[in-house]
C-alpha positions in Angstrom: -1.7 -15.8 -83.9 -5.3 -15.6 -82.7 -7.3 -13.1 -81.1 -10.3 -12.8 -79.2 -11.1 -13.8 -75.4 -8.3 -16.5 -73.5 -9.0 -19.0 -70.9 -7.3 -18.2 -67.9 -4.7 -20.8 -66.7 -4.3 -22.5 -63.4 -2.3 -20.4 -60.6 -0.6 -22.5 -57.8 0.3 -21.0 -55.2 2.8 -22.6 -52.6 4.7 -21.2 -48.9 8.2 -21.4 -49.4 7.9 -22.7 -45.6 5.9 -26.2 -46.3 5.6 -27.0 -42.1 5.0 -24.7 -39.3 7.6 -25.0 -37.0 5.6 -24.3 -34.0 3.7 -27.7 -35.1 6.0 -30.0 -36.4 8.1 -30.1 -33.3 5.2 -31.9 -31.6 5.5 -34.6 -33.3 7.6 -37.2 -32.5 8.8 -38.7 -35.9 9.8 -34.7 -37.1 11.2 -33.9 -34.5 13.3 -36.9 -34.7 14.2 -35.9 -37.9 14.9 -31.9 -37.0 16.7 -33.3 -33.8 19.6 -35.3 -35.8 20.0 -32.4 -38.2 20.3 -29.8 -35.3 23.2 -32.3 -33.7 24.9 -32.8 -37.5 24.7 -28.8 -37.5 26.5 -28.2 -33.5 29.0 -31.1 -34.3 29.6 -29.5 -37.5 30.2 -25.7 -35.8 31.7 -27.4 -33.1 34.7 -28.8 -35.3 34.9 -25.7 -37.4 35.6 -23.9 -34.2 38.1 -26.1 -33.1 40.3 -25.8 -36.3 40.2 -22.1 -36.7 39.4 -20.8 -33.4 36.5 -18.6 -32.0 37.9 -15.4 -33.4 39.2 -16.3 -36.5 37.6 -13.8 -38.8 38.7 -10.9 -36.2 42.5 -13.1 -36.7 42.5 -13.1 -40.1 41.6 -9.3 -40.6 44.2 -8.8 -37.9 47.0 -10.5 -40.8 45.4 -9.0 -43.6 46.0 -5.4 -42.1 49.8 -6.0 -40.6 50.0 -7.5 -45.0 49.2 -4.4 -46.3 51.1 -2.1 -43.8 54.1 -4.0 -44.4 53.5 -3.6 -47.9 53.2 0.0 -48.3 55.0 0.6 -45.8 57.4 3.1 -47.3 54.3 4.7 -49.3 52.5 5.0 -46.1 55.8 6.8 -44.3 56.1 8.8 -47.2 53.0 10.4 -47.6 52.6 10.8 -43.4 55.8 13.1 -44.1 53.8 14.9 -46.6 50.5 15.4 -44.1 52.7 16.0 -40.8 55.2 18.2 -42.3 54.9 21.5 -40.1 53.4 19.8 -37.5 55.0 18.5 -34.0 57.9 15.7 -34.1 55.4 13.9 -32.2 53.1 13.4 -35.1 56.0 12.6 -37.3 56.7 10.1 -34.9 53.3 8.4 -34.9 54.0 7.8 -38.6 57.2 6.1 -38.1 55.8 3.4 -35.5 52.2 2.9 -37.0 52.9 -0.6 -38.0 54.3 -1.1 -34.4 51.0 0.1 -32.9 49.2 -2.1 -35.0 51.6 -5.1 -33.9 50.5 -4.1 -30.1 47.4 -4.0 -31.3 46.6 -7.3 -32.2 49.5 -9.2 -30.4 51.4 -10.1 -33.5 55.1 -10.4 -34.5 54.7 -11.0 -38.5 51.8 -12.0 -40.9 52.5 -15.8 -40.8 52.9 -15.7 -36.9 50.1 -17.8 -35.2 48.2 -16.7 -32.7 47.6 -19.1 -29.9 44.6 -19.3 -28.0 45.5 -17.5 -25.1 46.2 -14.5 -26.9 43.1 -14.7 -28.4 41.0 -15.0 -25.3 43.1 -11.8 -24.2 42.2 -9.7 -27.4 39.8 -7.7 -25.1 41.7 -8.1 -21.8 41.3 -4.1 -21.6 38.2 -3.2 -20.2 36.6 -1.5 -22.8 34.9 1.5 -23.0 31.0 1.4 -23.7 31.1 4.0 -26.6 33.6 2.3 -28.3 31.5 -0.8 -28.7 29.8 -2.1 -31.9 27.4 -4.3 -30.5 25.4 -3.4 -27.4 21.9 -4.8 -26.0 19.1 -2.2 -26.4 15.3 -2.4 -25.4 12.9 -2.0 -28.3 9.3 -2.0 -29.7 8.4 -5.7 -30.9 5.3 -7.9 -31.6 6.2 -11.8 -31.0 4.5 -14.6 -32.4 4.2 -18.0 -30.9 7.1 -19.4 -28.2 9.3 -17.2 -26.6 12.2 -18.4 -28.7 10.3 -17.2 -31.8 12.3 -14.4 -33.2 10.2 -10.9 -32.8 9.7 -8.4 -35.4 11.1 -4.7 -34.2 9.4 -1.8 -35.0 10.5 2.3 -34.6 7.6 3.2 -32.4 7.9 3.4 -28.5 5.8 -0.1 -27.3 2.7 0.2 -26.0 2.8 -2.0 -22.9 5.2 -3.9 -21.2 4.2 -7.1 -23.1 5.3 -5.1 -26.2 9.4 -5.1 -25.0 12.0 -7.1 -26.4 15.9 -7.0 -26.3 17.8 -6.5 -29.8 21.1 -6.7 -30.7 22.2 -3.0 -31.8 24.9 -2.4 -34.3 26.6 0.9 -34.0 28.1 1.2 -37.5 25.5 -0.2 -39.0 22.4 1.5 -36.9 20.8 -1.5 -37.1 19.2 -3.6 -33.5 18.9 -6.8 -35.0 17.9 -9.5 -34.4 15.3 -9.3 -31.2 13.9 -11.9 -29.1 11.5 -11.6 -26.1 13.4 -10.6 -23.0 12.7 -13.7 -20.9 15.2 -15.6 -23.1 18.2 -13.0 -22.0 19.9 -13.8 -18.9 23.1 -11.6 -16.6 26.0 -13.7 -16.2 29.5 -13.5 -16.3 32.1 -14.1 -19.6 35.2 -15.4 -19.4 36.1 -12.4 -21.9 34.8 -9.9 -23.6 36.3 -8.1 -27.3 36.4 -4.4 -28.6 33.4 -4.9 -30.7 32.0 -5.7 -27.3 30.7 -9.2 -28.5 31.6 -11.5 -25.0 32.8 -15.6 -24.8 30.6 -17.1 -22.2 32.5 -18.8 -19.5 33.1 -22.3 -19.6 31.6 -23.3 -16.1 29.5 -21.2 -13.8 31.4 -19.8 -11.2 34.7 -20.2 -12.7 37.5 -17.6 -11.6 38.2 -16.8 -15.1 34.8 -15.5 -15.6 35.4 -11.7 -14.6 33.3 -9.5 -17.0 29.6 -8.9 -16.8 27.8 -9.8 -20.0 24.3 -10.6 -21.0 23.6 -13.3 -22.7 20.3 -15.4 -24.6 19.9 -18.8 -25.0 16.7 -19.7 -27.5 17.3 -23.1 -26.4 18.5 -24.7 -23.1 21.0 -27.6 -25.1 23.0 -24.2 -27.3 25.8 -22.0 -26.5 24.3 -18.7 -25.4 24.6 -15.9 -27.2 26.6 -13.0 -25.1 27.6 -9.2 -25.2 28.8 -6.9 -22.9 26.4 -5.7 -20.0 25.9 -2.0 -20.6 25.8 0.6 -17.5 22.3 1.2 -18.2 20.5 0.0 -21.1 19.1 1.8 -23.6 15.9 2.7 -25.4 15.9 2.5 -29.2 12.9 5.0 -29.3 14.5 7.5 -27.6 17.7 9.4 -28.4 20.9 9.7 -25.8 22.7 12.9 -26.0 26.3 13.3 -26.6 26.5 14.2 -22.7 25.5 11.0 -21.6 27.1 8.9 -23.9 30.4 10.7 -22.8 29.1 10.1 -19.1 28.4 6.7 -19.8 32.0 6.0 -21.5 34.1 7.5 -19.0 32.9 5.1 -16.3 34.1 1.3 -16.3 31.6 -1.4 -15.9 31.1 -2.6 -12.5 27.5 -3.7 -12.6 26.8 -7.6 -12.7 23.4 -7.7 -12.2 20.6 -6.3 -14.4 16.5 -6.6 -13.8 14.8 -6.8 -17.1 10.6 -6.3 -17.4 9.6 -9.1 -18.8 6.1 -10.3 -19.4 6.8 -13.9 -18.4 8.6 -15.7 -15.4 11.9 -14.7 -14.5 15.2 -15.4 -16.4 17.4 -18.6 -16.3 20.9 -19.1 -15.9 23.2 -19.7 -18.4 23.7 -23.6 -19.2 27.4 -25.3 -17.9 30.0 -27.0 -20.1 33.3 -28.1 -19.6 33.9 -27.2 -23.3 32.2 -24.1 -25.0 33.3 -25.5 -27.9 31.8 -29.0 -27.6 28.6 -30.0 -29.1 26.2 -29.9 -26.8 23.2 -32.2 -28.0 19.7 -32.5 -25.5 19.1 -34.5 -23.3 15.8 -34.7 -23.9 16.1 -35.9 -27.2 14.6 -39.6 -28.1 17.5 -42.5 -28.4 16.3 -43.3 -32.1 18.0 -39.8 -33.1 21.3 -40.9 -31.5 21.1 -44.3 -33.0 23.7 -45.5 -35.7 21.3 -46.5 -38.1 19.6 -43.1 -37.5 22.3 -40.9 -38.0 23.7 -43.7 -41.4 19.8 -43.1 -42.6 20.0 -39.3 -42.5 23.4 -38.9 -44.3 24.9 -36.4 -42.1 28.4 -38.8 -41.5 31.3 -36.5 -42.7 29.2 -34.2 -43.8 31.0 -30.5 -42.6 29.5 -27.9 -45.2 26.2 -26.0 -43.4 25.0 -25.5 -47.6 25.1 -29.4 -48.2 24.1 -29.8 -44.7 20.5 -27.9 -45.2 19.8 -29.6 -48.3 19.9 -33.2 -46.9 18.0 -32.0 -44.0 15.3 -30.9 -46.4 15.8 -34.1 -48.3 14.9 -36.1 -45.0 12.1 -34.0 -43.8 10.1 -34.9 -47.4 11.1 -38.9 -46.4 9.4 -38.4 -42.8 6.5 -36.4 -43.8 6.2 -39.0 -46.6 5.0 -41.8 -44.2 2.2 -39.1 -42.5 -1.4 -39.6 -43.9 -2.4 -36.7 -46.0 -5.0 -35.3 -43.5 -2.1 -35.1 -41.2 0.4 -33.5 -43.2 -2.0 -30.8 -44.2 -2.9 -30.4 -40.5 0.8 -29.6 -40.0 0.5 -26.7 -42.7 -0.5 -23.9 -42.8 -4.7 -23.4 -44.3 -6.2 -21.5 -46.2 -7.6 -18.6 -44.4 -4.3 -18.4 -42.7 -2.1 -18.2 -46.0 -4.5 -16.2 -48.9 -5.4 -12.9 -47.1 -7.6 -10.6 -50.3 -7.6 -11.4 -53.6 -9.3 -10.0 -56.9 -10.0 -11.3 -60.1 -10.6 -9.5 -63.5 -10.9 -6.6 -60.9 -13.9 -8.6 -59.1 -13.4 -10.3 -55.7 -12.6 -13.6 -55.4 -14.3 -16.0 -53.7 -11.3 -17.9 -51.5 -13.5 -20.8 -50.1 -14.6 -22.0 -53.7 -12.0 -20.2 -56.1 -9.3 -22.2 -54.7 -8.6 -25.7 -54.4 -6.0 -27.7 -52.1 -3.3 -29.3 -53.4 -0.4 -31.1 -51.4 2.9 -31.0 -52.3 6.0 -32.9 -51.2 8.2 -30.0 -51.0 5.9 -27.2 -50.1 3.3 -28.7 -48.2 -0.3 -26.9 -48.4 -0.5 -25.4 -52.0 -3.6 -23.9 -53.2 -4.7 -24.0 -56.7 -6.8 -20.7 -58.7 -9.4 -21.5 -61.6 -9.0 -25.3 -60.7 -12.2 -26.0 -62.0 -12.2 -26.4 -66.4 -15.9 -26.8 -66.1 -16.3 -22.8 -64.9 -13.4 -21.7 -66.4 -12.5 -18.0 -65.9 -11.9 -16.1 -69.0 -9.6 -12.5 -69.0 -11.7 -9.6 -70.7 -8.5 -7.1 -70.8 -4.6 -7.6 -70.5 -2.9 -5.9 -67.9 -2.3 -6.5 -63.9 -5.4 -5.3 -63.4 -7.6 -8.1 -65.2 -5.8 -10.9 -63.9 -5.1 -12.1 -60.5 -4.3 -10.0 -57.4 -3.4 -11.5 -54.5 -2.0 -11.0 -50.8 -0.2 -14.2 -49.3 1.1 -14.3 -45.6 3.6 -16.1 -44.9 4.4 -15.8 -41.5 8.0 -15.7 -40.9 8.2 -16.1 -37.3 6.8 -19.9 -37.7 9.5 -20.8 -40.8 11.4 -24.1 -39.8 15.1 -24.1 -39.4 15.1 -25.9 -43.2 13.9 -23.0 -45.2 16.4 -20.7 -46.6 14.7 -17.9 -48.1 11.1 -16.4 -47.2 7.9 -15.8 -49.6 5.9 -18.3 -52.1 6.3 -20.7 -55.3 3.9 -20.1 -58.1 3.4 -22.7 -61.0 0.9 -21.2 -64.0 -0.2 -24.4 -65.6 -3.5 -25.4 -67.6 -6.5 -26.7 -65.1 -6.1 -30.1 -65.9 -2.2 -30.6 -65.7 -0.4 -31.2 -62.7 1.3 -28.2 -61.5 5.4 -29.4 -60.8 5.7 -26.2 -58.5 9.2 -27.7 -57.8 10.7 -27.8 -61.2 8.3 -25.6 -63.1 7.7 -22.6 -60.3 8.9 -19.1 -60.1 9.4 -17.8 -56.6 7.9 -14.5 -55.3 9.9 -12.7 -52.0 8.1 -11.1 -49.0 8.0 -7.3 -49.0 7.4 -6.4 -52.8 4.6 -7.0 -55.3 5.6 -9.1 -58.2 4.0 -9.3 -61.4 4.1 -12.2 -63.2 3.4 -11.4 -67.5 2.1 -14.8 -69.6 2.4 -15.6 -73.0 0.4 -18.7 -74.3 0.8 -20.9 -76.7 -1.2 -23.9 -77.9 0.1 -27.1 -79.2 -1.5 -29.7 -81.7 0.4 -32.4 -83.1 -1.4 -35.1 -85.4 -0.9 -39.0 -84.1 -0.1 -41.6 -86.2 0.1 -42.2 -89.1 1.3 -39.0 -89.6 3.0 -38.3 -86.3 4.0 -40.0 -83.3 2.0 -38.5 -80.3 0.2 -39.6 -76.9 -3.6 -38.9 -77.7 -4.7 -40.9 -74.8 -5.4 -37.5 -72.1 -6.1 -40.1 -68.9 -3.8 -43.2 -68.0 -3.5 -46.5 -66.6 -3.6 -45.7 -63.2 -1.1 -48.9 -62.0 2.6 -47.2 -63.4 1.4 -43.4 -64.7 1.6 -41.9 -60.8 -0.2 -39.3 -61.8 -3.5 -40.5 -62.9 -5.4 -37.5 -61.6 -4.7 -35.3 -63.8 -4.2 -35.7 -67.7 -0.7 -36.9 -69.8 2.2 -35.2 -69.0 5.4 -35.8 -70.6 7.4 -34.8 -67.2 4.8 -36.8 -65.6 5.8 -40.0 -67.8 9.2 -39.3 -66.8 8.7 -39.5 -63.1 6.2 -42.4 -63.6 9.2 -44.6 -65.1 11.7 -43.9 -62.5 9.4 -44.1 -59.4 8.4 -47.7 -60.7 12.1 -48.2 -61.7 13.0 -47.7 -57.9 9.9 -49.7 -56.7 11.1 -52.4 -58.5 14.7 -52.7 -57.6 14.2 -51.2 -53.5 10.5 -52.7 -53.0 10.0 -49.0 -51.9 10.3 -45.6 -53.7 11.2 -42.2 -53.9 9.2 -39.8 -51.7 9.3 -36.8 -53.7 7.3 -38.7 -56.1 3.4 -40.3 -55.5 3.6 -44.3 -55.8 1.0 -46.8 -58.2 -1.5 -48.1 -55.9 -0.2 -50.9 -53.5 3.2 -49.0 -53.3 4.8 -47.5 -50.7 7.7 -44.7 -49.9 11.1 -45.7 -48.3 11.2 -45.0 -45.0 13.0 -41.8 -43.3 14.8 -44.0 -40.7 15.3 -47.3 -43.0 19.0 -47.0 -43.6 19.3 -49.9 -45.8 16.1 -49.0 -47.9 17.7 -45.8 -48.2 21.1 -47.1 -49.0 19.5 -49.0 -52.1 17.3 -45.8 -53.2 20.7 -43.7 -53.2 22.2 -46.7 -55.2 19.7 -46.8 -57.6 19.6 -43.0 -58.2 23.4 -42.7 -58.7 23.1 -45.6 -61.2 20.1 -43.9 -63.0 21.1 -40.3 -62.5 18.3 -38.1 -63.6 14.7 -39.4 -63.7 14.3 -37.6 -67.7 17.4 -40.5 -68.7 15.2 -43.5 -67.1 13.9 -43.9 -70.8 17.2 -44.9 -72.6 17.6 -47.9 -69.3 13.8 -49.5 -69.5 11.0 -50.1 -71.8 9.2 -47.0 -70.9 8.4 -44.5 -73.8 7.1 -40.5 -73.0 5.5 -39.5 -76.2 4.5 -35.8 -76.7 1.0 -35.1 -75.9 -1.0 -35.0 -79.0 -2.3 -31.4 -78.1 -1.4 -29.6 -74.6 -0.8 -25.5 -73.8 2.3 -23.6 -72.6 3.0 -21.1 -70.8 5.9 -18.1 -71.0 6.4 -16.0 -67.9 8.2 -12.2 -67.7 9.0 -11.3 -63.9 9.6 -7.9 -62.6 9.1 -6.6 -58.6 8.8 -3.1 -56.9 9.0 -2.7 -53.4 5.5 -3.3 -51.2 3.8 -1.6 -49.3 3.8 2.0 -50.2 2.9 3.1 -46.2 -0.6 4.6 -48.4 -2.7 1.1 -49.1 -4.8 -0.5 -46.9 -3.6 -3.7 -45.5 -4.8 -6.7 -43.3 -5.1 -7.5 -39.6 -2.7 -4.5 -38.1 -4.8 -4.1 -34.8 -3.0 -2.5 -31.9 -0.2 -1.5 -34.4 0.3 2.2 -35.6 0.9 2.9 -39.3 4.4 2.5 -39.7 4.3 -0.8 -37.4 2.0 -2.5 -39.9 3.7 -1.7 -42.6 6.7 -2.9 -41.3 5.0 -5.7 -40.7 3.4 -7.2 -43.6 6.8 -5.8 -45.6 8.3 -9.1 -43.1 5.3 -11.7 -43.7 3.4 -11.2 -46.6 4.0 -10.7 -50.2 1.4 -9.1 -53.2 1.6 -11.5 -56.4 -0.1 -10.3 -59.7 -0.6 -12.4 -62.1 -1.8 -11.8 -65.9 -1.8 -11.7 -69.8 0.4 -9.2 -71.0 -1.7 -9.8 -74.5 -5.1 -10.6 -75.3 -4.2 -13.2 -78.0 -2.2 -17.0 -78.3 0.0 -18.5 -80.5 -1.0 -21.5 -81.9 1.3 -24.1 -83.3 -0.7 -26.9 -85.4 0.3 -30.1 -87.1 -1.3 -30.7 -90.6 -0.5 -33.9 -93.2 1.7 -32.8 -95.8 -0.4 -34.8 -99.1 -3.5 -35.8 -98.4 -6.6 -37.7 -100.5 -8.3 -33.7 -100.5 -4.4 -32.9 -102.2 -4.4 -35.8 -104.6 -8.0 -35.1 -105.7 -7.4 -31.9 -106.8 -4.1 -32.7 -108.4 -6.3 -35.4 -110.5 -8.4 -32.6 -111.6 -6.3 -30.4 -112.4 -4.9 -32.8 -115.4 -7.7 -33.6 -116.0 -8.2 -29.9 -117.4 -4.9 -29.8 -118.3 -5.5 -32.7 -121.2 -9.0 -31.7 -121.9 -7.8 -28.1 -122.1 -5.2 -29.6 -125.0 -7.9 -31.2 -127.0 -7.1 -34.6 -127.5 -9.8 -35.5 -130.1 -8.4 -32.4 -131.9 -4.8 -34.9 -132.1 -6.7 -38.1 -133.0 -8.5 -36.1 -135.4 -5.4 -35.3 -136.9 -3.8 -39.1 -136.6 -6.9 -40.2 -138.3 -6.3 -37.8 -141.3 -2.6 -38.7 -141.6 -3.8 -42.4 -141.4 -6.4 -41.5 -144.7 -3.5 -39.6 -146.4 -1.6 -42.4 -146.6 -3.8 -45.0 -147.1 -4.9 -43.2 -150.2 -1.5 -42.1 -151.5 -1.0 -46.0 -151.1 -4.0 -46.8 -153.1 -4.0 -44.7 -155.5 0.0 -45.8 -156.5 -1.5 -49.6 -156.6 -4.2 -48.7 -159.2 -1.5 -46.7 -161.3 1.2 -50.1 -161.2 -2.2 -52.3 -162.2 -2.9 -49.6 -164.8 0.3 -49.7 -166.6 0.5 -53.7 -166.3 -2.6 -53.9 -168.2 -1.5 -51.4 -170.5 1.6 -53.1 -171.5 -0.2 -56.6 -171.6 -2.3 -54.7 -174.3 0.3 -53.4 -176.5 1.7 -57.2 -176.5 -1.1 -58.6 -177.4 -1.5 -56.3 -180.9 1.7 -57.0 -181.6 1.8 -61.0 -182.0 -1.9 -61.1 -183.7 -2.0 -62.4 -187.6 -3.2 -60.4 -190.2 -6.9 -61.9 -192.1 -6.6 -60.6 -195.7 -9.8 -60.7 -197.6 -10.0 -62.7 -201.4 
């Protein structure tokens, strides 16, 4: 573990909306692409209708009640006894036939009974009354951003002009008016029939006898099936309050009114479109033939295709191919920029500078990204841990200019070191609108030891004609994609466009059905682009020395209503709030420690190992005194050389000693005269 001051990492920061919709649409080859998705999505509706009905939710609660009443229903008589006992035979009564009344109700003879289509059209034949409906239009308080069909965001106050009106949906049981669109978009007509919730079917042709009850109805495009409720007797205001009085007023009279003026701050309404099917798919006219086309609609992948999840995803899929065949200076035109997206930000509690602290990057997936502390040359360095020493910073988002492709609202983050590529797609945490999250880092350092103790990549840049990414330094998941984008070049002459090409490559085409066709061939063969290793020659060593990151995550709601936010002119308070809470989101992002863990390779026995290990028996035999021990041999060696001697001299002794005695013995004796 060390200590001390850290190096900030790189921050990425990505919409979760890569396009603006008010853009795209204006050019031909998106819209194109948004065009056969939009038809793939009425067909799709359009079929669902037709095999369950229009009100099969309403039919299917209808079954699930007359279940349970014939369930319990001797429970249920039993305990009305209980409650009506004392009380008039009349009440007793209701008890008895209270499965019966439901039966009326909903025009049913048993839970497996179906209901045809007539009776469904006649669920509401009753004209009902206005206090007993759910749904109801009401006129509210709204700021609206870009086209008239552009959703509008509602606020509590009363408006302050005439421009400031818009017509909402309001739910009675839930309070709620929802959603709201400008009121030159709603239209009076007449429904073929209205329901109890007081939700309306719009009639099939204008004019047709069938069409009896007054409705009002919105159409955000001329080529959908409008949207239509019942026309109220007088519509209401959802900054004012209606007392009891008037709503009982108001219920006791039927409706009779089939016209309605509306004040709207652009020309006057249109009239609802004719079809000789509600139920049909209606595609536009105006639409080019190349999004019609077989090959078009074989390219896209929509054929058979029924389920609106798996639907979205392969229209998200083909908007990355289209916008893959844009130059980069117009695919970042169709984004959104920087002064648009990054609205305050503060650093180690000092401002930022946006127009130098943050670099563009373009993604694939989420279009203009933009990239904190880019620069390792001027690298910023945290004095403190805690939110406030790191990175504060408000996004806007803009929700009213989101395409129909993105699901969720707010941005992608990717904390990665300055000289790595970010991956916001694989390696990103998302951040929602309307709270401040707080994103907590750990680092960690890794440094491995090449060969020939390890087997690491210590090259940081590479050849720039298969590693994709040749901008930035080795990655291991950026070795990974390198192999299967060239894989896929290789085998389709064209490759994947969620993934850069070498230089002198290109992407497959959005509208190429056979290019695609092979690409999805070559993908289901492969399967995920980490397995293209075990198929080709292509090896992804670790890097020899790299940094990681761990992330913690926690949120609380944003704004308070008491901090000061961005542009709110001509709003009040609570309309600001209200607001930004809609389109903008407050990240934080910092060390929750001032200190990193670092993990680092060493060589087990080196020469500085097997030197000392010399030395040290070195001492160990000189501490043992070997001369002492030949000292000792050499003493051992005299001792017996002289024991050795010293036994010869005795044997030559007694030779001569006995050679002697012999000698004496055999002389004459000289005797003297």
């Amino acid at each position: 573990m060390k200590f001390g001051h850290v190096q900030y990492p790189a921050i990425t920061f990505c919409n979760l909306n890569p396009y603006k919709k008010s853009l795209v649409r204006l050019v031909p080859s998106v819209r194109d692409t948004m065009d056969v998705y939009e038809n793939a999505k009425s067909r799709s509706k359009a079929n669902n209708e037709r095999k369950r009905g229009p009100d099969w939710r309403r039919k299917s609660s209808a079954l699930s009640e007359l279940r349970v009443l014939e369930l319990f229903k001797d429970e249920i008589m039993q305990a009305n006894e209980e409650l009506m006992k004392g009380r008039t035979s009349s009440s007793l009564h209701h008890g008895n036939t209270l499965m019966e009344s439901q039966q009326s109700k909903y025009n049913l003879k048993s839970p497996t009974k179906r209901v045809s289509k007539r009776q469904v059209n006649r669920l509401g034949a009753n004209r009902v009354q206005t206090s007993t409906r759910r749904y109801e239009a009401i006129e509210a308080h709204c700021k609206c951003i870009g086209t008239a069909d552009m959703e509008c965001i509602r606020f509590e106050s009363p408006p302050t002009s005439e421009n400031a009106k818009c017509v909402c949906t309001y739910d009675r049981e839930m309070n709620v008016a929802w959603p709201c669109f400008n009121a030159s978009i709603w239209f009076n007509g007449e429904c073929s029939s209205c329901f109890e919730d007081g939700q309306c079917e719009p009639a099939a042709e204008k004019g047709n006898i069938g069409a009896s009850w007054p409705c009002m109805c919105r159409s955000r495009h001329s080529d959908l099936k409008p949207y239509c409720i019942g026309a109220p007797i007088q519509i209401r205001k959802l900054w004012t309050s209606v007392p009891d009085e008037d709503l009982q007023e108001i219920a006791s009279s039927t409706i009779t009114i089939t016209t309605m003026t509306l004040t709207t701050p652009t020309t006057a309404t249109t009239s609802p479109p004719a079809s000789k099917d509600s139920r049909a798919p209606v595609i536009n006219k105006n639409q080019s033939a190349r999004v019609t086309a077989p090959e078009t609609v074989k390219a896209m992948g929509f054929t058979g295709m029924t389920d609106g999840v798996a639907m979205l995803t392969r229209a998200k899929e083909n908007l990355i191919f289209t916008m893959s065949a844009l130059s980069e200076t117009q695919r970042i035109a169709l984004s959104h920029s920087k002064k648009e997206f990054i609205e305050m930000c503060s650093f180690n509690g000092k401002q930022c500078d946006i127009d130098v602290d943050f670099m563009l990057h373009v993604d694939p997936e989420f279009g203009n990204c933009f990239t904190f502390n880019w620069d390792k040359e001027s690298n910023y360095t945290s004095s403190k841990a805690g939110p406030m020493y790191g990175i504060r910073i408000l996004l806007f988002v803009n929700t009213s200019d989101y395409m129909a492709t993105s699901e969720s609202s707010g941005v992608r983050i990717a904390v990665h070191s300055p000289t790595d590529f970010p991956f916001p797609d694989i390696f990103g945490y998302s951040a929602p609108v309307g709270f401040a999250s707080s994103f907590g880092l750990k680092k960690q350092v890794v440094k491995r030891l090449g060969a020939p103790y390890g087997d690491c990549e210590t090259r940081k840049k590479m050849n720039s004609s298969w590693y994709i990414y040749a901008d930035y330094d080795y990655n291991v998941e950026g070795c990974h994609r390198s192999c299967f984008q060239n894989l896929l070049v290789q085998q389709c002459g064209c490759g994947d466009p969620r993934f850069p090409v070498a230089r002198g490559q290109k992407h497959c085409a959005a509208f190429n059905a056979t290019a695609r066709a092979c690409l999805e061939g070559a993908i289901l063969k492969i399967g995920d682009f980490h397995h293209v290793t075990e198929m080709q020659d292509c090896v992804c060593k670790e890097p020899c020395e790299h940094e990681a990151f761990s992330v913690t995550f926690s949120a609380s709601k944003w704004p308070s209503g008491a901090t000061d936010l961005g542009d709110c002119q001509g709003m009040t308070e609570d309309e600001c709030e209200v607001y930004y809470s809609k389109n903008a989101a407050m990240v934080e992002v910092y060390y929750e420690q001032l200190n990193y863990e670092l993990l680092k390779e060493s060589e087990a026995y080196g020469l500085v190992n097997l030197l000392a290990d010399v030395g040290g028996h070195l001492g160990l035999w000189l501490g043992f005194s070997v001369i002492t021990i030949i000292e000792c041999a050499v003493l051992v060696f005299d001792l017996i050389t002289l024991c050795c001697k010293r036994r010869r001299e005795r044997k030559e002794l007694k030779q001569q000693s006995t050679s002697s005695l012999q000698n004496e013995k055999y002389q004459p004796t000289v005797t003297n005269a």
